[in-house]
CHARMM-style PDB file with segment names, atoms N, HN, CA, C and O in Angstrom:
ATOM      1  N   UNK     1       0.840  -1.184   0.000  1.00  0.00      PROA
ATOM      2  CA  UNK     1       0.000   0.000   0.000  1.00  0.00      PROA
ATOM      3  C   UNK     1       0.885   1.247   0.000  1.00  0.00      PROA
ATOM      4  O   UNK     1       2.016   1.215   0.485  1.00  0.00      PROA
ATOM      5  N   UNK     2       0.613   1.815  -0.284  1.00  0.00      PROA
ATOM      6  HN  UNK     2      -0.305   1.841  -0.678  1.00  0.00      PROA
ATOM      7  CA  UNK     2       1.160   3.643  -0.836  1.00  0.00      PROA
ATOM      8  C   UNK     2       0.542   4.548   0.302  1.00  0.00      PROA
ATOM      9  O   UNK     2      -0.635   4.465   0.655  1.00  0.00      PROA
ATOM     10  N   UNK     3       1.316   5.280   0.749  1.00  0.00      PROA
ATOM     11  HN  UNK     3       2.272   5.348   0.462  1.00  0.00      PROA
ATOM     12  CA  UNK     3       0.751   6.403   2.093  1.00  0.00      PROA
ATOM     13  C   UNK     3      -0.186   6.736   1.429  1.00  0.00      PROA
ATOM     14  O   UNK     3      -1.148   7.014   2.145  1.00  0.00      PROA
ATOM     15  N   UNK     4      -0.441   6.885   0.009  1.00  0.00      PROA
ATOM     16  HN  UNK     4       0.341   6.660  -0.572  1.00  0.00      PROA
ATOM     17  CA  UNK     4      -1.905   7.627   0.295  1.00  0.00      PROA
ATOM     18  C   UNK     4      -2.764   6.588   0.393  1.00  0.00      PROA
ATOM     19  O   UNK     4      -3.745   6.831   1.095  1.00  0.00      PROA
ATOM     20  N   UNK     5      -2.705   5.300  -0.175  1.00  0.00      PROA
ATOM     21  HN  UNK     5      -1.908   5.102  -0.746  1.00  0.00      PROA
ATOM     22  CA  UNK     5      -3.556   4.322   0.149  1.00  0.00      PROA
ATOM     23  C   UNK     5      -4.291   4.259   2.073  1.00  0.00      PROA
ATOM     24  O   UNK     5      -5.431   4.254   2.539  1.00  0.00      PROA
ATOM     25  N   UNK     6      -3.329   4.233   2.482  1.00  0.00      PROA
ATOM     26  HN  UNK     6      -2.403   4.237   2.103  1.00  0.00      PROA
ATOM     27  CA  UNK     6      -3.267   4.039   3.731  1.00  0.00      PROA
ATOM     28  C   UNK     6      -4.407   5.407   4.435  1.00  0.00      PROA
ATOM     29  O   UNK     6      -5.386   5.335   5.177  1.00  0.00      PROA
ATOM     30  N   UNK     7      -3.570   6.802   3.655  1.00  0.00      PROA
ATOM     31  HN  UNK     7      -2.775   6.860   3.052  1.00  0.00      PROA
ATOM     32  CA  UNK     7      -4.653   7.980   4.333  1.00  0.00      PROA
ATOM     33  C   UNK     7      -6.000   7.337   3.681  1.00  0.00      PROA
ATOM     34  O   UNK     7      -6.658   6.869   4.610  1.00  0.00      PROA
ATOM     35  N   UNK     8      -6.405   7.213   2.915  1.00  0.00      PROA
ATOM     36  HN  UNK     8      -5.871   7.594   2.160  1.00  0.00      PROA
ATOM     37  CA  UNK     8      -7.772   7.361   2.074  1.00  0.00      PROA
ATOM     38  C   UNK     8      -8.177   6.163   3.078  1.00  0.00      PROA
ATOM     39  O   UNK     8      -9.167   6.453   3.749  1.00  0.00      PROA
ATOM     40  N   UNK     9      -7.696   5.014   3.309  1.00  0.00      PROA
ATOM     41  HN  UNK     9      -6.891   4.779   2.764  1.00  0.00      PROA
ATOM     42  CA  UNK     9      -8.416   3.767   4.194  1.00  0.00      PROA
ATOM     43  C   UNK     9      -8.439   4.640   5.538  1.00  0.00      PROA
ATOM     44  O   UNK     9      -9.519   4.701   6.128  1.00  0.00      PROA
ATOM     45  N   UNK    10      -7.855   5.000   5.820  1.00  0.00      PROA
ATOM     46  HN  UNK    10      -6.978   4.950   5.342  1.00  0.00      PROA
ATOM     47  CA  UNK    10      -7.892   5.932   7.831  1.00  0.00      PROA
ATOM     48  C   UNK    10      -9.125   6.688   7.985  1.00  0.00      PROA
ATOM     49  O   UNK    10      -9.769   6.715   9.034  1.00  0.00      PROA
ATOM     50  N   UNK    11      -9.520   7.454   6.650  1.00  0.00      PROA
ATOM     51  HN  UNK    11      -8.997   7.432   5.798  1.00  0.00      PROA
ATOM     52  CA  UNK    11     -10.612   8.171   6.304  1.00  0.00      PROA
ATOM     53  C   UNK    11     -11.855   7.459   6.678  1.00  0.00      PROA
ATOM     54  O   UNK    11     -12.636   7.789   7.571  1.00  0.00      PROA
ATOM     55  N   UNK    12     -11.957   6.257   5.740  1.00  0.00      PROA
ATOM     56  HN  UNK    12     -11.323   5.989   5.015  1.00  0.00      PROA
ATOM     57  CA  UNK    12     -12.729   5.492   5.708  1.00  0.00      PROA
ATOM     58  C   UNK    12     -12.916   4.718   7.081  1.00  0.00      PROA
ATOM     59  O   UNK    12     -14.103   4.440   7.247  1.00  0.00      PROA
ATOM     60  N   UNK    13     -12.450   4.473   7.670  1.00  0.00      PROA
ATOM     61  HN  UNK    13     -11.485   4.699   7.535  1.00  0.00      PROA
ATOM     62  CA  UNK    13     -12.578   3.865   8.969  1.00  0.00      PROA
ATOM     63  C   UNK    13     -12.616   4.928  10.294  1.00  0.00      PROA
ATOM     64  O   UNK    13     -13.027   4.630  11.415  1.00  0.00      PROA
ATOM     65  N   UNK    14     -12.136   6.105   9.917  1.00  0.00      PROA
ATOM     66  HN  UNK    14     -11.801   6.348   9.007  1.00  0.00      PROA
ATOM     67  CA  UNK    14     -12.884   6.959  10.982  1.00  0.00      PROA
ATOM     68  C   UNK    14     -13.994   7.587  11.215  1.00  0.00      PROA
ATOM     69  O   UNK    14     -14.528   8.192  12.145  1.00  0.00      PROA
ATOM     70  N   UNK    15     -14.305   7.170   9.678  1.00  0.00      PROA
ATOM     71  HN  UNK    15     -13.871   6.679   8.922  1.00  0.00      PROA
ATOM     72  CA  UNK    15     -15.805   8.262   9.414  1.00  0.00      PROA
ATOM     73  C   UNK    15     -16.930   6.677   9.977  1.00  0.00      PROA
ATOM     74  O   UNK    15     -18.041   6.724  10.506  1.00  0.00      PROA
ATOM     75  N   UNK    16     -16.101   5.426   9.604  1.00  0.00      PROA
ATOM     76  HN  UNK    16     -15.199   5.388   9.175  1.00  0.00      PROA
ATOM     77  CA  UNK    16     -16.835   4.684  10.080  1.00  0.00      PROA
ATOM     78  C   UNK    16     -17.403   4.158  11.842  1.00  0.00      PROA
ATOM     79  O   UNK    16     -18.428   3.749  12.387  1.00  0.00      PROA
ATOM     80  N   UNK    17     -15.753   4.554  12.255  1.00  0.00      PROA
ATOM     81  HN  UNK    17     -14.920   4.887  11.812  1.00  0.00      PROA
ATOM     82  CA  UNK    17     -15.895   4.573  13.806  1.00  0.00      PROA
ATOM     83  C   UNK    17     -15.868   5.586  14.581  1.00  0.00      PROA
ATOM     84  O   UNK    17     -15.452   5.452  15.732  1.00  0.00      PROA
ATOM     85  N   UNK    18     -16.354   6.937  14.053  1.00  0.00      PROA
ATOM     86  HN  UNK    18     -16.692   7.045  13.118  1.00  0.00      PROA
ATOM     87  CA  UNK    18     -16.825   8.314  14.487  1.00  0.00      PROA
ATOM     88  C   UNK    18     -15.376   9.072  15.182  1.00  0.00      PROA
ATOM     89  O   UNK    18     -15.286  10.088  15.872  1.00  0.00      PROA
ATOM     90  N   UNK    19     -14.653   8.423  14.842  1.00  0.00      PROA
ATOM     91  HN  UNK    19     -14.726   7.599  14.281  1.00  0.00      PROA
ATOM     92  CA  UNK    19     -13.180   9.321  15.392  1.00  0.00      PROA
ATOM     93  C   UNK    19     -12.261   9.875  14.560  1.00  0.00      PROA
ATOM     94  O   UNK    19     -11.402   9.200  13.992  1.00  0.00      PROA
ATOM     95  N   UNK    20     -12.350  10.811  14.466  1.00  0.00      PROA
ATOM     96  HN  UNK    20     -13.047  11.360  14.926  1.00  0.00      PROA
ATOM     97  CA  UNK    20     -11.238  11.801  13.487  1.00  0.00      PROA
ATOM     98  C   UNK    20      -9.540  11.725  14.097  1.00  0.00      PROA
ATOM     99  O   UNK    20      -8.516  12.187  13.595  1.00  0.00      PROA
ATOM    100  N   UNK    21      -9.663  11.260  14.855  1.00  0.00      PROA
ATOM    101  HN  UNK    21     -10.496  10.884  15.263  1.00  0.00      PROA
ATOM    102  CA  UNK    21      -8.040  10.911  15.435  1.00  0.00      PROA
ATOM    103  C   UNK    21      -7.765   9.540  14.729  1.00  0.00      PROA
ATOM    104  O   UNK    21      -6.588   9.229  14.543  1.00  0.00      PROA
ATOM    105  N   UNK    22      -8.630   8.810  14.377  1.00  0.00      PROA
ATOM    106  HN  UNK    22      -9.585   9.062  14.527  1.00  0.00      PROA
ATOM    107  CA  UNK    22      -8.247   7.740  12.964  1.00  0.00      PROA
ATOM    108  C   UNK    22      -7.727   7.694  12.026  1.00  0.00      PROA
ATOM    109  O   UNK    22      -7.316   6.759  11.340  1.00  0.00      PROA
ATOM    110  N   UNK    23      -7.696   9.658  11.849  1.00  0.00      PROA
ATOM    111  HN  UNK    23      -8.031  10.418  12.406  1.00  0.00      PROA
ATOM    112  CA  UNK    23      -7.179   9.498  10.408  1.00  0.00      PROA
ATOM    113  C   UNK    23      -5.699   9.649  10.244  1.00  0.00      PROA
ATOM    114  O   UNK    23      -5.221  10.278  11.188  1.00  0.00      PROA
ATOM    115  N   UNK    24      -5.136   9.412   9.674  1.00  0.00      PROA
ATOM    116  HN  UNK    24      -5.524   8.901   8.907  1.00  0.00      PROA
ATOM    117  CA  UNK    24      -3.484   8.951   9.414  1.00  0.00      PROA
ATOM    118  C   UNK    24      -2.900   9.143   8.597  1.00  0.00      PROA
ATOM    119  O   UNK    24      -2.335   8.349   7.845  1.00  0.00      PROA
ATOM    120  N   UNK    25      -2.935  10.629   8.588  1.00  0.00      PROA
ATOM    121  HN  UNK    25      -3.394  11.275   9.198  1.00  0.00      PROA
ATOM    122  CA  UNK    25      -2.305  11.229   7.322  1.00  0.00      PROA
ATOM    123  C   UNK    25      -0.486  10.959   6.869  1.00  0.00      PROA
ATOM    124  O   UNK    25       0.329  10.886   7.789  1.00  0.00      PROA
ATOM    125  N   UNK    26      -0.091  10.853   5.626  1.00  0.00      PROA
ATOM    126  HN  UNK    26      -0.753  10.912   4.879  1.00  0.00      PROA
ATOM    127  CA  UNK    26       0.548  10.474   4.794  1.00  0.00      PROA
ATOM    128  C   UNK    26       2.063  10.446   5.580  1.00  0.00      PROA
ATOM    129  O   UNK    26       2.984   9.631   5.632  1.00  0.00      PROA
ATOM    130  N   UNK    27       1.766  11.976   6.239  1.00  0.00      PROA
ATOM    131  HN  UNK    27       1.018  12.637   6.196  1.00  0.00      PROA
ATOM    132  CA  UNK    27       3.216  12.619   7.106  1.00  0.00      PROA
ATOM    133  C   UNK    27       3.433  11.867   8.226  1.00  0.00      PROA
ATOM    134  O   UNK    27       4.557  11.506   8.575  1.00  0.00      PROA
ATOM    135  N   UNK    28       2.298  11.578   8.880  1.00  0.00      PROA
ATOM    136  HN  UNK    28       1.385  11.871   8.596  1.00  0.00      PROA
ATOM    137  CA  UNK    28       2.506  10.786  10.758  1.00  0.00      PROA
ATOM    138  C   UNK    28       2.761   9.433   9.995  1.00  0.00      PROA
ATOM    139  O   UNK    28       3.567   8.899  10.756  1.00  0.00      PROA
ATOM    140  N   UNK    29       2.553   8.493   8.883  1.00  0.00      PROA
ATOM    141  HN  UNK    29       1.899   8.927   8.264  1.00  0.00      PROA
ATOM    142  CA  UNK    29       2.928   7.233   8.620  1.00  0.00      PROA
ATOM    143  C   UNK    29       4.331   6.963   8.429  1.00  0.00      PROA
ATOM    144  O   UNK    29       4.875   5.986   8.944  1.00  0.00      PROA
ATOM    145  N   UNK    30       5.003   7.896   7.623  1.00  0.00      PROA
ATOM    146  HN  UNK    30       4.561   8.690   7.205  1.00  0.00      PROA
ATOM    147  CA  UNK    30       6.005   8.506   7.082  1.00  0.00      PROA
ATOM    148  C   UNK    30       6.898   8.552   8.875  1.00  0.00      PROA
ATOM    149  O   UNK    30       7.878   7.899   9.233  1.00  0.00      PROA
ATOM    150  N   UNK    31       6.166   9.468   9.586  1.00  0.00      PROA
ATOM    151  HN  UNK    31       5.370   9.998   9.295  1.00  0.00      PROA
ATOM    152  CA  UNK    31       7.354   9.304  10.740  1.00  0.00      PROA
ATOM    153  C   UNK    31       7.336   8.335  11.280  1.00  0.00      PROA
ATOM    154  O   UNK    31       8.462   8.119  11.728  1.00  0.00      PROA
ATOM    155  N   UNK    32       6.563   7.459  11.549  1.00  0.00      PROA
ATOM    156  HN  UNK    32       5.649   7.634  11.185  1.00  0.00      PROA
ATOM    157  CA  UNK    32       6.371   5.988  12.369  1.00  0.00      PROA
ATOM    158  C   UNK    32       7.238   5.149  11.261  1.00  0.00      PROA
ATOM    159  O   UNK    32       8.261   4.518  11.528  1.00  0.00      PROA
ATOM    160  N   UNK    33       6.821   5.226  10.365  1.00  0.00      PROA
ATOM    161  HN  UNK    33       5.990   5.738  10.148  1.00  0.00      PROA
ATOM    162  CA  UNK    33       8.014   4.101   9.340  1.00  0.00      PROA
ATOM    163  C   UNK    33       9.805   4.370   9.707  1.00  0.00      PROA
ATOM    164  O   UNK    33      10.725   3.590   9.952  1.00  0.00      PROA
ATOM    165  N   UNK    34       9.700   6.079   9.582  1.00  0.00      PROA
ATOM    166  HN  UNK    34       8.953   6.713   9.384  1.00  0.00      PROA
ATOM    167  CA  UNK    34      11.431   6.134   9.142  1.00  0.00      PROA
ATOM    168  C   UNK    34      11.740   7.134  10.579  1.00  0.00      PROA
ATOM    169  O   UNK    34      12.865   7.622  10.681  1.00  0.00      PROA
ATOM    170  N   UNK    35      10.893   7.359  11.463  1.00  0.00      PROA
ATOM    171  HN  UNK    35       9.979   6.963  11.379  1.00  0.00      PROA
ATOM    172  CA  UNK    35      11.420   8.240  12.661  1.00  0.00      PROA
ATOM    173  C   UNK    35      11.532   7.963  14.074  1.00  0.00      PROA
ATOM    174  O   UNK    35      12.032   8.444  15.090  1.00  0.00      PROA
ATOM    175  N   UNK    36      10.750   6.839  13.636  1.00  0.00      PROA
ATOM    176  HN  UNK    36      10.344   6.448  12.810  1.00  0.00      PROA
ATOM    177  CA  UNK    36      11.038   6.160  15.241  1.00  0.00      PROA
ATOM    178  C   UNK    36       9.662   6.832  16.278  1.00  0.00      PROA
ATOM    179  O   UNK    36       9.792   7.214  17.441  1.00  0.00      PROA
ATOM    180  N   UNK    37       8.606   6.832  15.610  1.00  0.00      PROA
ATOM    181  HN  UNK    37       8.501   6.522  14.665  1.00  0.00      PROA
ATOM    182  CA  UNK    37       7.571   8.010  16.411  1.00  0.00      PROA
ATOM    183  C   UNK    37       6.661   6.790  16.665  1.00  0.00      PROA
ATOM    184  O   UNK    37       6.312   5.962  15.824  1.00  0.00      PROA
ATOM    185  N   UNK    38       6.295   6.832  18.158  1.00  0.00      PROA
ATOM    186  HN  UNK    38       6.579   7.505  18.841  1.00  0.00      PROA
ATOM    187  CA  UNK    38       5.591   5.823  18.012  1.00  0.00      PROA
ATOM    188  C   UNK    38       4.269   6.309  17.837  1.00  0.00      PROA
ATOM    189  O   UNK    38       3.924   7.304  18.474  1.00  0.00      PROA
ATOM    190  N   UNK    39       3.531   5.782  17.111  1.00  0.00      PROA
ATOM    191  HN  UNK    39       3.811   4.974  16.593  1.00  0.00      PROA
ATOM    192  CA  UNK    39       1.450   6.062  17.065  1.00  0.00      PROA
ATOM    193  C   UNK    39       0.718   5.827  18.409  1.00  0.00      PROA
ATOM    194  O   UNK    39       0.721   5.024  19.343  1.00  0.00      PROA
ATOM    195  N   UNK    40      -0.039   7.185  17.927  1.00  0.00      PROA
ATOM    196  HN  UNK    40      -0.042   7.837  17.168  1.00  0.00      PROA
ATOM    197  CA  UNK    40      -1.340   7.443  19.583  1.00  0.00      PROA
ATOM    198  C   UNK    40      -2.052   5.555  18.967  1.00  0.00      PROA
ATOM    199  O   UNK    40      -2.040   4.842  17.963  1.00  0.00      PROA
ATOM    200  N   UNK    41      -2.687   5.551  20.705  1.00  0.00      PROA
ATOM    201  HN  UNK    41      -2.697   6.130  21.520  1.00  0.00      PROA
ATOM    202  CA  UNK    41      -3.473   4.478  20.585  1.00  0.00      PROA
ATOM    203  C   UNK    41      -4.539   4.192  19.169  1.00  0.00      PROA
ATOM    204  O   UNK    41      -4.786   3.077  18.710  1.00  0.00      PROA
ATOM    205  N   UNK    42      -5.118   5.623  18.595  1.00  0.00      PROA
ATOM    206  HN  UNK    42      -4.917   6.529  18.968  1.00  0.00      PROA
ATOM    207  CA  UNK    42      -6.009   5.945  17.570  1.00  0.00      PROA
ATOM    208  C   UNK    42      -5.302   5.768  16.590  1.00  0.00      PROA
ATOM    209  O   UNK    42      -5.816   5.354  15.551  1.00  0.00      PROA
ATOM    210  N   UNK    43      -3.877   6.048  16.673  1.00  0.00      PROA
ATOM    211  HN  UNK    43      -3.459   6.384  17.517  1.00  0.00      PROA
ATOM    212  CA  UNK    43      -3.531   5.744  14.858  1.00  0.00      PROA
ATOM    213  C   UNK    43      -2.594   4.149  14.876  1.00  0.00      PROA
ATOM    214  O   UNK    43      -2.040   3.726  13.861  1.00  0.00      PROA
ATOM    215  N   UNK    44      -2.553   3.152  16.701  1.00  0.00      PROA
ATOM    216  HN  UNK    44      -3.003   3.495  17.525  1.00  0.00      PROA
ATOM    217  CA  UNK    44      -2.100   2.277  16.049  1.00  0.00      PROA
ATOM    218  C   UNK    44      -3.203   1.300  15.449  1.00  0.00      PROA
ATOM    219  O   UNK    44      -3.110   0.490  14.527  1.00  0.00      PROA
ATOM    220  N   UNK    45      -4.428   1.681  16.383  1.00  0.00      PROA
ATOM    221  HN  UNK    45      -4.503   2.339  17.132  1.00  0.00      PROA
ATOM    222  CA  UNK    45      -5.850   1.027  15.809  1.00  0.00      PROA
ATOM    223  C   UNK    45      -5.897   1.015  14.254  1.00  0.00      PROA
ATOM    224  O   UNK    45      -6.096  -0.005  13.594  1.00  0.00      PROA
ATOM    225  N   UNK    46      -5.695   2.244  13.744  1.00  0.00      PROA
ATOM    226  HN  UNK    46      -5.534   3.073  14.279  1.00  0.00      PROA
ATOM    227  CA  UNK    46      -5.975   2.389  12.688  1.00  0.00      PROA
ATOM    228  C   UNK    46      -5.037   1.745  11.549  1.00  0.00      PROA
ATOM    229  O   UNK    46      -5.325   1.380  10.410  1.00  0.00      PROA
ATOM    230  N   UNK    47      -3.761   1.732  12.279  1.00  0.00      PROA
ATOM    231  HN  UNK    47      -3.527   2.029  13.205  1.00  0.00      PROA
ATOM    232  CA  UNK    47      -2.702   0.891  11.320  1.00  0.00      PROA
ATOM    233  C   UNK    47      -3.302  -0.787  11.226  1.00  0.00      PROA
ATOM    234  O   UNK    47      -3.383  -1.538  10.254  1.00  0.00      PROA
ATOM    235  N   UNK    48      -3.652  -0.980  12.612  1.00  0.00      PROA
ATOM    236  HN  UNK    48      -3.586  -0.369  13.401  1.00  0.00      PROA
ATOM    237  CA  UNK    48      -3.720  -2.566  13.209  1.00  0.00      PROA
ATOM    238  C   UNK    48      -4.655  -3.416  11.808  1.00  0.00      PROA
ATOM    239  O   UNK    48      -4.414  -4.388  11.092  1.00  0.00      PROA
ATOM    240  N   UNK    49      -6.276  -2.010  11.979  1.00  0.00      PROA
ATOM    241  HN  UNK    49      -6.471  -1.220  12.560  1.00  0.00      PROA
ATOM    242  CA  UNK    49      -7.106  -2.304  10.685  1.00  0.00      PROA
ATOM    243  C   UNK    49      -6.897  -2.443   9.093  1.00  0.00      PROA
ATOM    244  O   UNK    49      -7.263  -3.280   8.268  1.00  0.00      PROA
ATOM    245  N   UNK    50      -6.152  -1.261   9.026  1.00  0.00      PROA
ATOM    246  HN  UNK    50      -5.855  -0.581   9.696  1.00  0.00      PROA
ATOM    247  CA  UNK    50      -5.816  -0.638   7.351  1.00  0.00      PROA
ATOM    248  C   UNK    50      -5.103  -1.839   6.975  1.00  0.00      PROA
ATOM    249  O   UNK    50      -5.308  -2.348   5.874  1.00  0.00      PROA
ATOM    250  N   UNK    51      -4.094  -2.446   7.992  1.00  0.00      PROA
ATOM    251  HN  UNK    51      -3.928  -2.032   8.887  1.00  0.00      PROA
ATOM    252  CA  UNK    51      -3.062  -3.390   7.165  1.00  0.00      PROA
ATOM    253  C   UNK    51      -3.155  -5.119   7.834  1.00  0.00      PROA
ATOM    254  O   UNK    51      -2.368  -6.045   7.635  1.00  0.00      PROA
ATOM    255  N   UNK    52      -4.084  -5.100   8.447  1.00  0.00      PROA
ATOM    256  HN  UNK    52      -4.722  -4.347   8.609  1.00  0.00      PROA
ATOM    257  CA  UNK    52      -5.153  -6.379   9.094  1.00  0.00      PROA
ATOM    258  C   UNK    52      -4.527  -6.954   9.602  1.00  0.00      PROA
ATOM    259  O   UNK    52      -4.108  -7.950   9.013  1.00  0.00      PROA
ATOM    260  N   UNK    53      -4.056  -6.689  11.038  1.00  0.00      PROA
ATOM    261  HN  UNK    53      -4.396  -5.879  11.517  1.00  0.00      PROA
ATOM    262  CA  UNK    53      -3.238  -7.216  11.583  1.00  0.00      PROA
ATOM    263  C   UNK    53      -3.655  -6.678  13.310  1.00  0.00      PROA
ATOM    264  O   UNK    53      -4.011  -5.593  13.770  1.00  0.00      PROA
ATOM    265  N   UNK    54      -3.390  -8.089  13.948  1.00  0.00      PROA
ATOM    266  HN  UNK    54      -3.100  -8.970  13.575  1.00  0.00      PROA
ATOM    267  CA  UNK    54      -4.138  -8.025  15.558  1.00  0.00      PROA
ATOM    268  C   UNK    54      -3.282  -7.166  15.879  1.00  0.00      PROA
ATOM    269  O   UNK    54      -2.116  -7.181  15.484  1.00  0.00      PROA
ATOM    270  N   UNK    55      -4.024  -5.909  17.006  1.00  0.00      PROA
ATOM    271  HN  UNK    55      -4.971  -5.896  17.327  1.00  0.00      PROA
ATOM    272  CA  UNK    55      -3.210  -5.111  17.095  1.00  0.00      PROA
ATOM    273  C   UNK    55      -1.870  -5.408  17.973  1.00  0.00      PROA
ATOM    274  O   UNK    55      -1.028  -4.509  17.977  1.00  0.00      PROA
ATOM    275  N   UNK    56      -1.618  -6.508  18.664  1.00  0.00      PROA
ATOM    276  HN  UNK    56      -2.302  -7.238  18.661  1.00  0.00      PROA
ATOM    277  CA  UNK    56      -0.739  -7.267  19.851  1.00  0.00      PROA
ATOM    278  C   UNK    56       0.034  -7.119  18.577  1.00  0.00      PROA
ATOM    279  O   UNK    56       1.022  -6.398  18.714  1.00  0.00      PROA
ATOM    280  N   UNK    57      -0.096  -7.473  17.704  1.00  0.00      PROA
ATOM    281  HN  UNK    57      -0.899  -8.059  17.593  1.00  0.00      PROA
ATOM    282  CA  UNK    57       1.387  -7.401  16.924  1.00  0.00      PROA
ATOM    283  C   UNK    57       2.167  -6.118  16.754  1.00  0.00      PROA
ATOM    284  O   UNK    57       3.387  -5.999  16.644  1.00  0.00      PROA
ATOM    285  N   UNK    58       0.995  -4.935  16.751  1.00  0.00      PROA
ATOM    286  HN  UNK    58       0.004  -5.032  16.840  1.00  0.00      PROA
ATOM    287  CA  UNK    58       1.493  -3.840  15.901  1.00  0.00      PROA
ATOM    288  C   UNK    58       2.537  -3.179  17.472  1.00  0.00      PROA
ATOM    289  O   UNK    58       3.506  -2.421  17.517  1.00  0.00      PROA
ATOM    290  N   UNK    59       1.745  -3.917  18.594  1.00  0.00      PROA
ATOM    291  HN  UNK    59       0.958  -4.533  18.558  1.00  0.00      PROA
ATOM    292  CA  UNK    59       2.019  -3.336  19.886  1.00  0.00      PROA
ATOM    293  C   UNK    59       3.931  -4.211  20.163  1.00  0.00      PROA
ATOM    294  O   UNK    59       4.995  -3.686  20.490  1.00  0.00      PROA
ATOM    295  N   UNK    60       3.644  -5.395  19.899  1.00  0.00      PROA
ATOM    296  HN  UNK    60       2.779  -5.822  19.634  1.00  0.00      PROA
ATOM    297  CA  UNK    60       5.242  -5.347  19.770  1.00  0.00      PROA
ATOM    298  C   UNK    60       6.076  -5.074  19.117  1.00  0.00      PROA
ATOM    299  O   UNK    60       7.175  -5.568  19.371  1.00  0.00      PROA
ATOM    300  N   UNK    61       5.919  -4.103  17.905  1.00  0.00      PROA
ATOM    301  HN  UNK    61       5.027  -3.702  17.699  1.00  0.00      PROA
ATOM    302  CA  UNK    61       6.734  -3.076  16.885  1.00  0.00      PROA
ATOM    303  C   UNK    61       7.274  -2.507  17.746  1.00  0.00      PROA
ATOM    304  O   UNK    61       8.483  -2.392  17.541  1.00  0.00      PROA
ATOM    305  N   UNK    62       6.822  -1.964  18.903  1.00  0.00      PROA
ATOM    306  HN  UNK    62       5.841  -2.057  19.069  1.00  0.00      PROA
ATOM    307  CA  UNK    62       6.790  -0.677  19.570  1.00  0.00      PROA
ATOM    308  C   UNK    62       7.133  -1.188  20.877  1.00  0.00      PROA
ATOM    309  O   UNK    62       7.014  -0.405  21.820  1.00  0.00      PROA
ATOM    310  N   UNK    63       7.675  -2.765  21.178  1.00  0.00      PROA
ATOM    311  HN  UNK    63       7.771  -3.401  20.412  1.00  0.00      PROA
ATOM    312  CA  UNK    63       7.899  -3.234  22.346  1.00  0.00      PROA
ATOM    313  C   UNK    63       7.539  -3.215  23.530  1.00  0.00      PROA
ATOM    314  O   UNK    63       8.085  -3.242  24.633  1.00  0.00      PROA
ATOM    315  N   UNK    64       6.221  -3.149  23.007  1.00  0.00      PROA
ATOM    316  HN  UNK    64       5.777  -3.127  22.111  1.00  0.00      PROA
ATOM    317  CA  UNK    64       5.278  -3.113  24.392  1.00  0.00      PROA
ATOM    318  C   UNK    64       5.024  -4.815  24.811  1.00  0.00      PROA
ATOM    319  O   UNK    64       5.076  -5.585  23.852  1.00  0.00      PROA
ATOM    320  N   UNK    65       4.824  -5.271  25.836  1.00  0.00      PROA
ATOM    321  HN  UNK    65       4.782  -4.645  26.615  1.00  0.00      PROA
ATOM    322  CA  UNK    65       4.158  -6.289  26.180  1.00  0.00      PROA
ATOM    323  C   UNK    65       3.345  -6.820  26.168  1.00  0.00      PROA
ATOM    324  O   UNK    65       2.500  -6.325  26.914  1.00  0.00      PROA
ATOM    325  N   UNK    66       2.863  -8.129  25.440  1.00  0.00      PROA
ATOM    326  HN  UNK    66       3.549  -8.531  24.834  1.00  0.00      PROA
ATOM    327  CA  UNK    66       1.976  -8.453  25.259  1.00  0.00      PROA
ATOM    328  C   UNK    66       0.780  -9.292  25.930  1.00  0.00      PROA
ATOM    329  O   UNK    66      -0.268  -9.767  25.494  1.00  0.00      PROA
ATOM    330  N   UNK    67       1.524  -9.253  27.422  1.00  0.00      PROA
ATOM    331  HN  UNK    67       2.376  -8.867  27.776  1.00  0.00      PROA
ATOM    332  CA  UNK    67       1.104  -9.740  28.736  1.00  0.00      PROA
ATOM    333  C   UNK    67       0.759  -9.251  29.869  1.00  0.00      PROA
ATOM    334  OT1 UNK    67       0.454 -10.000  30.797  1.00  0.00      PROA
TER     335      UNK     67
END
């Protein structure tokens, strides 16, 4: 998927789950890929969905515990 792929799906799933902190524009993906930034709870949800993956996984990217 292409950052904009990714914004246009964030869109779509925030308008679906009424939260505008869903959306995940091109720039905040961009720093989580190459900056080391980790994502608010709202945009790892939104990664977890866009790229279908339980979010426990996306949570040990970010070395959190999964216990």
């Amino acid at each position: 998927m292409t950052l904009r792929d990714v914004y246009s799906a964030s869109v779509k799933l925030a308008r679906k789950v009424g939260h505008k902190r869903c959306i995940l524009p091109a720039s905040r993906l961009h720093e989580c890929e190459v900056k080391d930034h980790v994502p608010s709870l709202f945009k790892l949800y939104t990664l977890a969905r866009v790229y279908r993956r339980d979010i426990r996984t996306l949570m040990a990217w970010y070395g959190l515990p999964l216990r």
